[in-house]
ChimeraX commands (.cxc) that place a marker at each C-alpha (Angstrom):
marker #1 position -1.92,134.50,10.93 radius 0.5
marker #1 position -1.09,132.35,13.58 radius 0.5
marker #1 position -5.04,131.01,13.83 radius 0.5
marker #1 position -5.43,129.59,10.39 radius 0.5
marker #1 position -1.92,127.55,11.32 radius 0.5
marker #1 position -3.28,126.43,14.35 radius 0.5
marker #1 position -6.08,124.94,13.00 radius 0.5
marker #1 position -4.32,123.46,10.36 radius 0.5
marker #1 position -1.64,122.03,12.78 radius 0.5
marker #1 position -4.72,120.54,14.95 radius 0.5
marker #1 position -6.31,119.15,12.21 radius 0.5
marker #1 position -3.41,117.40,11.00 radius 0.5
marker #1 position -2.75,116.07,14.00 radius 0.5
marker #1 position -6.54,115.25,14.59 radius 0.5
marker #1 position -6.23,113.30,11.27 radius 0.5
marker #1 position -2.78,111.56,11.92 radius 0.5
marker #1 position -4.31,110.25,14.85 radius 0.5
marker #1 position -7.42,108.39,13.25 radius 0.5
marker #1 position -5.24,107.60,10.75 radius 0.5
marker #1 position -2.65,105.75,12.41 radius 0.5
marker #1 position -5.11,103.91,14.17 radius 0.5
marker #1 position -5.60,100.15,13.85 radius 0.5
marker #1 position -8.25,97.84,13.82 radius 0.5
marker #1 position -9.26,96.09,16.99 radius 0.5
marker #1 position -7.12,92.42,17.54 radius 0.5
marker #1 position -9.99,90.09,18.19 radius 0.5
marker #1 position -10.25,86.74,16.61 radius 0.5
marker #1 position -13.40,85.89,14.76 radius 0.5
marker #1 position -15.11,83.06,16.31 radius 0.5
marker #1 position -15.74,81.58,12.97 radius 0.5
marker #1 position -11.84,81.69,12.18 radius 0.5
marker #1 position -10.69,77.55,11.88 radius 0.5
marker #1 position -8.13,77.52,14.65 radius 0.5
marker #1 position -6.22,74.37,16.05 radius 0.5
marker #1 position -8.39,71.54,15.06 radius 0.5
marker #1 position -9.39,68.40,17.25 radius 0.5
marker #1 position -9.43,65.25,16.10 radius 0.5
marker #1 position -12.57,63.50,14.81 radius 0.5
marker #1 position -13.36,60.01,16.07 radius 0.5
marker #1 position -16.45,58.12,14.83 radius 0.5
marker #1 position -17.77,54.99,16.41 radius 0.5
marker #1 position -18.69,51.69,14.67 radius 0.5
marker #1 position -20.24,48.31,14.85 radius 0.5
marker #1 position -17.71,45.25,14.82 radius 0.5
marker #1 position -20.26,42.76,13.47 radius 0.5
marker #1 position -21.54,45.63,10.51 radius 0.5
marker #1 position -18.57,47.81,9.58 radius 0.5
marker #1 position -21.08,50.52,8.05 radius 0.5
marker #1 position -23.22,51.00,10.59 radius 0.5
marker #1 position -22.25,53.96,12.99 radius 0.5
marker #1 position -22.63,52.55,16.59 radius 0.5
marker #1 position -23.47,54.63,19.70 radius 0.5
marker #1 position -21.22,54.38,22.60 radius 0.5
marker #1 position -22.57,53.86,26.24 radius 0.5
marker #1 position -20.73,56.02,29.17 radius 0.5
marker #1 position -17.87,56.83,27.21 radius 0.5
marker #1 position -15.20,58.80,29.07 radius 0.5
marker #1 position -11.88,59.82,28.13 radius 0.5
marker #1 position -9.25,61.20,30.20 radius 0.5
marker #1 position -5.20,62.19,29.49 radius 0.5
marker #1 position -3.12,59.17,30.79 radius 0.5
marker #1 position -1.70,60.72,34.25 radius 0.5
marker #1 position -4.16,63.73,34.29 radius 0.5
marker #1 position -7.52,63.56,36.27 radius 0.5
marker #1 position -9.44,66.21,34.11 radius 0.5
marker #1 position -11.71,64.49,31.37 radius 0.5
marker #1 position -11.84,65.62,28.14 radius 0.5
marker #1 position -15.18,67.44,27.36 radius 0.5
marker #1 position -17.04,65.02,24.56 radius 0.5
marker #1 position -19.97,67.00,23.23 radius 0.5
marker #1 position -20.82,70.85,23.03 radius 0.5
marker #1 position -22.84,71.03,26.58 radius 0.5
marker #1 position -19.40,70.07,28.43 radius 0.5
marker #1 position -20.18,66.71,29.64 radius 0.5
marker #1 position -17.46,64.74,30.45 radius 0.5
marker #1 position -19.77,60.99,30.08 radius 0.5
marker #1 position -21.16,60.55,27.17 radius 0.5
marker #1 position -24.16,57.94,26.01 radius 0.5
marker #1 position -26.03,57.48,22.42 radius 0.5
marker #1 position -22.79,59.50,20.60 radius 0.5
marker #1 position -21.25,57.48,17.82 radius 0.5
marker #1 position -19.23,60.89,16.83 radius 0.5
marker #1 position -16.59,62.86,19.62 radius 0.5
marker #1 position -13.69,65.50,18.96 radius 0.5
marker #1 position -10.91,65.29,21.42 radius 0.5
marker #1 position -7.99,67.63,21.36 radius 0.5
marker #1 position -4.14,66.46,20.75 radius 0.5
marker #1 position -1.63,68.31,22.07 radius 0.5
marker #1 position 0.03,71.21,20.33 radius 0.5
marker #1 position 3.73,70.70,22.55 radius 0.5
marker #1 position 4.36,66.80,21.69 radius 0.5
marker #1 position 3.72,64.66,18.92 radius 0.5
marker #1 position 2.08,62.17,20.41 radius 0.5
marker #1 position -0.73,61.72,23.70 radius 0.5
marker #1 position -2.00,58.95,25.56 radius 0.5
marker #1 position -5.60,58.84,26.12 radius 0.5
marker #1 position -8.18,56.25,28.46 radius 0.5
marker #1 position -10.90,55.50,26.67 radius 0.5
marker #1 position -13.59,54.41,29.69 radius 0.5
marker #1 position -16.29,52.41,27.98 radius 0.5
marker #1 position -19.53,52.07,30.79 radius 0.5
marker #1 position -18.06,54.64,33.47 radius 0.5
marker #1 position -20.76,55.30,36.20 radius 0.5
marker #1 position -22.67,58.18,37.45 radius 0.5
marker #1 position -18.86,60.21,36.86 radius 0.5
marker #1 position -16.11,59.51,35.70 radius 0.5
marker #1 position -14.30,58.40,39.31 radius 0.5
marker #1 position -17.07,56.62,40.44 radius 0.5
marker #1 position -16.76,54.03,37.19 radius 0.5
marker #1 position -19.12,50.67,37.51 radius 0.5
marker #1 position -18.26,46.96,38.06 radius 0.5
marker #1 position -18.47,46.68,34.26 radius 0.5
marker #1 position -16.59,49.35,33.56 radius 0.5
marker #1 position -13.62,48.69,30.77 radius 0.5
marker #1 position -10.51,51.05,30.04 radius 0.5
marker #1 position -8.18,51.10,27.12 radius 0.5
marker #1 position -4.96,52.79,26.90 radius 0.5
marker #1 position -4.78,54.84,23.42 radius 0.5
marker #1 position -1.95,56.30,22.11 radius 0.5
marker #1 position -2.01,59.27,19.20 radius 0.5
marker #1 position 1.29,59.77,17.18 radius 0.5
marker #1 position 1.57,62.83,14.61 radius 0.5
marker #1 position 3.78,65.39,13.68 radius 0.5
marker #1 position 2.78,68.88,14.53 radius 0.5
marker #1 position 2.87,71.71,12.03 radius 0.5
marker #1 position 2.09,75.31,13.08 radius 0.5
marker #1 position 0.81,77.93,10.31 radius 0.5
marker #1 position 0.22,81.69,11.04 radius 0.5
marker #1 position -3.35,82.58,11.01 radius 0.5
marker #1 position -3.46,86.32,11.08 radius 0.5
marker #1 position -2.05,88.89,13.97 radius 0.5
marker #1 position -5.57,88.48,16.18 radius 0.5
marker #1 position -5.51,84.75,15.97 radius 0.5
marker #1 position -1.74,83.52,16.07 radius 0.5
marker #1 position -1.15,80.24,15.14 radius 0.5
marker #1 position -2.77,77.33,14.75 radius 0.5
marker #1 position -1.47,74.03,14.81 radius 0.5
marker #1 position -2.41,70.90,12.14 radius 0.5
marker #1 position -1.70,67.24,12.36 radius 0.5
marker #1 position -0.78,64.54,10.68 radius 0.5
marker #1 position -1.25,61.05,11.80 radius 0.5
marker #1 position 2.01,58.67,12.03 radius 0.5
marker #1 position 2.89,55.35,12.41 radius 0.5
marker #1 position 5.94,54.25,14.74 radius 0.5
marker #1 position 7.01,51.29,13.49 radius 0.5
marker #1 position 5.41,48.89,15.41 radius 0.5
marker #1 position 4.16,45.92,13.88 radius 0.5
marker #1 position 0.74,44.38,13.50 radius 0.5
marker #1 position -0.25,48.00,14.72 radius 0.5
marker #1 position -2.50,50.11,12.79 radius 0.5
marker #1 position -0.43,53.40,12.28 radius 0.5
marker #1 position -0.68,56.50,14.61 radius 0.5
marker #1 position -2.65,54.69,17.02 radius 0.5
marker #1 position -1.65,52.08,19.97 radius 0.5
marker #1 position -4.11,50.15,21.78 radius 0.5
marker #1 position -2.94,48.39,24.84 radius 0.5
marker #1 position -3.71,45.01,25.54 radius 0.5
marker #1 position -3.93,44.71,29.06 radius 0.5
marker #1 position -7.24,45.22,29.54 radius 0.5
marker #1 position -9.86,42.86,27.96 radius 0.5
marker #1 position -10.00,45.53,25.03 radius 0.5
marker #1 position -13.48,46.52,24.27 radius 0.5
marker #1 position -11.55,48.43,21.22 radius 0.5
marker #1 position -11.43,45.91,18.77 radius 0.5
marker #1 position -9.69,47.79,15.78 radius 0.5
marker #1 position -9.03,50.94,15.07 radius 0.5
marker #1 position -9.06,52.97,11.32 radius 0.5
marker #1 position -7.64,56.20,10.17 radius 0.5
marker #1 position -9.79,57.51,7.56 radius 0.5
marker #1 position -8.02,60.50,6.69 radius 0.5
marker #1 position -4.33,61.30,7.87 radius 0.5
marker #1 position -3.96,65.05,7.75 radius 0.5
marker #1 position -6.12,66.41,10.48 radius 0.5
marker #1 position -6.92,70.32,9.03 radius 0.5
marker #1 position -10.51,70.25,10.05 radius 0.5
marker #1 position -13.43,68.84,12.38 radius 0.5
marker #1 position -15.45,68.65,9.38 radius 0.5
marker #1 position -15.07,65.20,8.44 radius 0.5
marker #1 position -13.63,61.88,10.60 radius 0.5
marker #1 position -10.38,61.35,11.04 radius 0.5
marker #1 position -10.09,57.74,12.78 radius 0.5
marker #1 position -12.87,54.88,13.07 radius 0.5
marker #1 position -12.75,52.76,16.29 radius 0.5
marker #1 position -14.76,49.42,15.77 radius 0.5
marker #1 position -16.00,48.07,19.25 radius 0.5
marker link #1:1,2 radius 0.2
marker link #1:2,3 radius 0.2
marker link #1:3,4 radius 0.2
marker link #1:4,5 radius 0.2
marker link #1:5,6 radius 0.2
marker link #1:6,7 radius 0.2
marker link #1:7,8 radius 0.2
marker link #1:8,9 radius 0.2
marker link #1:9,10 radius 0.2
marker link #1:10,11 radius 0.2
marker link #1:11,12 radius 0.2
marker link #1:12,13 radius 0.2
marker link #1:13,14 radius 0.2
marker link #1:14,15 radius 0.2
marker link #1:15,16 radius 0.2
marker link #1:16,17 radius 0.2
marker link #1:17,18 radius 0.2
marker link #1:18,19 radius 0.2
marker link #1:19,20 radius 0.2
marker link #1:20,21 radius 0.2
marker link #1:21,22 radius 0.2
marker link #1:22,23 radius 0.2
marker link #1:23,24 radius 0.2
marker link #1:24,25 radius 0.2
marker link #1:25,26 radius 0.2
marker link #1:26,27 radius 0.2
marker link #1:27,28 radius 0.2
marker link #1:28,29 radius 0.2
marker link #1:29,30 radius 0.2
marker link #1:30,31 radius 0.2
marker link #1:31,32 radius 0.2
marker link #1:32,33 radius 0.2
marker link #1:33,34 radius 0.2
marker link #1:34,35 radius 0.2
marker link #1:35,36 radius 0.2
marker link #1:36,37 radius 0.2
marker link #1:37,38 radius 0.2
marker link #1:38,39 radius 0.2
marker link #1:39,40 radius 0.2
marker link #1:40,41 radius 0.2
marker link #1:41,42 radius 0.2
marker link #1:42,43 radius 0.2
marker link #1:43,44 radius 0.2
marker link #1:44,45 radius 0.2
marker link #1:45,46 radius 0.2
marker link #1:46,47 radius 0.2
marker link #1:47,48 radius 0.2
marker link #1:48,49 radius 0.2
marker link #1:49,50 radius 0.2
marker link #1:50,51 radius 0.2
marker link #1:51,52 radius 0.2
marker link #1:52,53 radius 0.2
marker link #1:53,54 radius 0.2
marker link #1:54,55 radius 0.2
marker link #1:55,56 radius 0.2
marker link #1:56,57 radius 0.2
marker link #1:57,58 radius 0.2
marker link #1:58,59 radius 0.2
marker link #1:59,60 radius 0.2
marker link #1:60,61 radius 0.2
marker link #1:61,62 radius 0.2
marker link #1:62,63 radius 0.2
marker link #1:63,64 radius 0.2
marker link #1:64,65 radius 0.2
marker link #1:65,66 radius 0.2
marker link #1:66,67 radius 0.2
marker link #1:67,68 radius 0.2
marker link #1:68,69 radius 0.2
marker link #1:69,70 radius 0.2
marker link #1:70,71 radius 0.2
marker link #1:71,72 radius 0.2
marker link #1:72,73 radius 0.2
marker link #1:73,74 radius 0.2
marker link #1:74,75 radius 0.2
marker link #1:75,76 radius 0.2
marker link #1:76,77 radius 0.2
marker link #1:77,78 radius 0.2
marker link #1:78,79 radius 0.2
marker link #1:79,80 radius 0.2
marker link #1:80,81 radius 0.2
marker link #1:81,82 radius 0.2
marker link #1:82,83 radius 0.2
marker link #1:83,84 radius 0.2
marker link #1:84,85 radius 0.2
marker link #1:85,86 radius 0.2
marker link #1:86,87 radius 0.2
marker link #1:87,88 radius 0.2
marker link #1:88,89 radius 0.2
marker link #1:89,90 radius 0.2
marker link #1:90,91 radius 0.2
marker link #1:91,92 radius 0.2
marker link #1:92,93 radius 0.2
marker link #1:93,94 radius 0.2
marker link #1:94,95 radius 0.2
marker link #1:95,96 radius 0.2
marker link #1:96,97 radius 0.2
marker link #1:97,98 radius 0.2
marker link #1:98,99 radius 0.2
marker link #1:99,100 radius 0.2
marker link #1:100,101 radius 0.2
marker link #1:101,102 radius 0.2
marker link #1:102,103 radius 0.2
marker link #1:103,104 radius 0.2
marker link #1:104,105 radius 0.2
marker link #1:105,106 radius 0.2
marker link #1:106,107 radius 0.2
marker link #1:107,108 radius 0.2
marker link #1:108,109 radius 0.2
marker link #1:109,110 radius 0.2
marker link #1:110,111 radius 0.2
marker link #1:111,112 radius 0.2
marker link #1:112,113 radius 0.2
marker link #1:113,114 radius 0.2
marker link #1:114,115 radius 0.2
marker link #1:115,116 radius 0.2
marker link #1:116,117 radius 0.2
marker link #1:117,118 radius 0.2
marker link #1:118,119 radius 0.2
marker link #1:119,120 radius 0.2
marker link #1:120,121 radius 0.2
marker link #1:121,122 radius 0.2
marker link #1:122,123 radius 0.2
marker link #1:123,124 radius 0.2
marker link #1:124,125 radius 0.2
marker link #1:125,126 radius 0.2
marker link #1:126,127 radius 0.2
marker link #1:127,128 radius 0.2
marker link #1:128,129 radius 0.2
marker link #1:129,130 radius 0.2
marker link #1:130,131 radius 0.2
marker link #1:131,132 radius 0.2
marker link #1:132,133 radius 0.2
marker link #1:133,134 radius 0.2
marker link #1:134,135 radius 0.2
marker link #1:135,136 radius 0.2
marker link #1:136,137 radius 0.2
marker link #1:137,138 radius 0.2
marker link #1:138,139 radius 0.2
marker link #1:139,140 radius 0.2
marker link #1:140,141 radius 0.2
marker link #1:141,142 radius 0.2
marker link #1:142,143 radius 0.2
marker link #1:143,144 radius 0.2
marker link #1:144,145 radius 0.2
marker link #1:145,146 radius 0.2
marker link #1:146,147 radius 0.2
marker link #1:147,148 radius 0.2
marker link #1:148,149 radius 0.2
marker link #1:149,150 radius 0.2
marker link #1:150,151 radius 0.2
marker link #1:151,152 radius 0.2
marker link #1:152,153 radius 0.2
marker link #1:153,154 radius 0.2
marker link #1:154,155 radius 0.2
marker link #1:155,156 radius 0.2
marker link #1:156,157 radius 0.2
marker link #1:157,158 radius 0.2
marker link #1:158,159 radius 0.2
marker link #1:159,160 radius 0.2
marker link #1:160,161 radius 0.2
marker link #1:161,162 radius 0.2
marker link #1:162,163 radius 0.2
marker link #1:163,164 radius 0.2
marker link #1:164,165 radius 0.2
marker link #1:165,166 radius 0.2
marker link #1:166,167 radius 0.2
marker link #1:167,168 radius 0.2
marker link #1:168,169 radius 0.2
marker link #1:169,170 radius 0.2
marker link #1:170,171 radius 0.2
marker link #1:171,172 radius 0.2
marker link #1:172,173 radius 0.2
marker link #1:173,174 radius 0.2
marker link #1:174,175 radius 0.2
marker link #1:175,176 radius 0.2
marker link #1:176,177 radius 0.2
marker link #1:177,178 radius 0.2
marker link #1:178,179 radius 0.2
marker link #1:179,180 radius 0.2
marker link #1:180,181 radius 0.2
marker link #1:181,182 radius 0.2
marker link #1:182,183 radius 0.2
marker link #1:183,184 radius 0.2
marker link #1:184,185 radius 0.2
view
């Protein structure tokens, strides 16, 4: 008698422990997680006309790590009218140079070299993905009340700015699917 219940003990036991099990916590690489925003490049003289940008760099103001511009990690960029550059997901707004004709890399810049000062302003709004992926944070582009200032986006003007105007296409930043800001030069 006590064989048949030791079996059955075993096998419930054997099937509360496959049953209780869960499924691995690993985030599909095709999930949408935080997305960065989408800047396009365009032509001051021909406002439809997507314009490439030569030796583009673009580093954090005070940081001396540059942002990675296309999917091979490079940190210059030539012949891109397109880039995605992160925003940050613990302040609602970041400053950004925008180096247009850096040299061989990005410390070494040439005699022609031209920085602007950019600044981002959003507000920051996390939503739960699932248990394996967390959250992920979306943005939506602001203004700050300054005036003759296109909203969300500062340019400084003590360079010579080789950012001539700036243009948010779409405010709410959920994707990299489609632009998100035009910058005329």
């Amino acid at each position: 008698m006590k064989k048949p219940l030791l079996i059955f003990f075993a096998a419930i036991c054997t099937g509360y422990a496959f049953w209780s099990c869960e499924k691995d916590d690993i985030c599909p690489d095709e999930t949408p997680t935080t997305p960065s925003l989408v800047i396009e490049f365009y032509d001051e003289g021909n406002r439809s006309l997507a314009k490439n940008v030569n030796g583009l760099s673009i580093h954090a103001e005070g940081r001396n790590n540059y942002v990675r511009l296309n999917d091979t990690g490079d940190t210059i960029v030539s012949d891109v009218s397109t880039i995605k550059i992160p925003l940050k997901t613990d302040a609602d707004s970041v400053q950004y140079i925008f180096t247009l004709n850096t040299g061989n890399t990005p410390e070494n810049t040439g005699d022609d070299a031209n920085e602007n000062i950019v600044t981002f302003n959003y507000i920051r709004n996390e939503v739960y993905v699932s248990r394996a992926c967390g959250f992920k944070t979306l943005y939506t582009l602001n203004s700050n009340g300054l005036t003759g200032v296109v909203p969300g986006i500062i340019a400084d003007t003590e360079n010579i700015p080789w950012i001539l105007e700036t243009e948010i296409i779409k405010t709410n930043i959920e994707d990299e699917n489609e632009e998100h800001i035009r910058i005329y030069f």
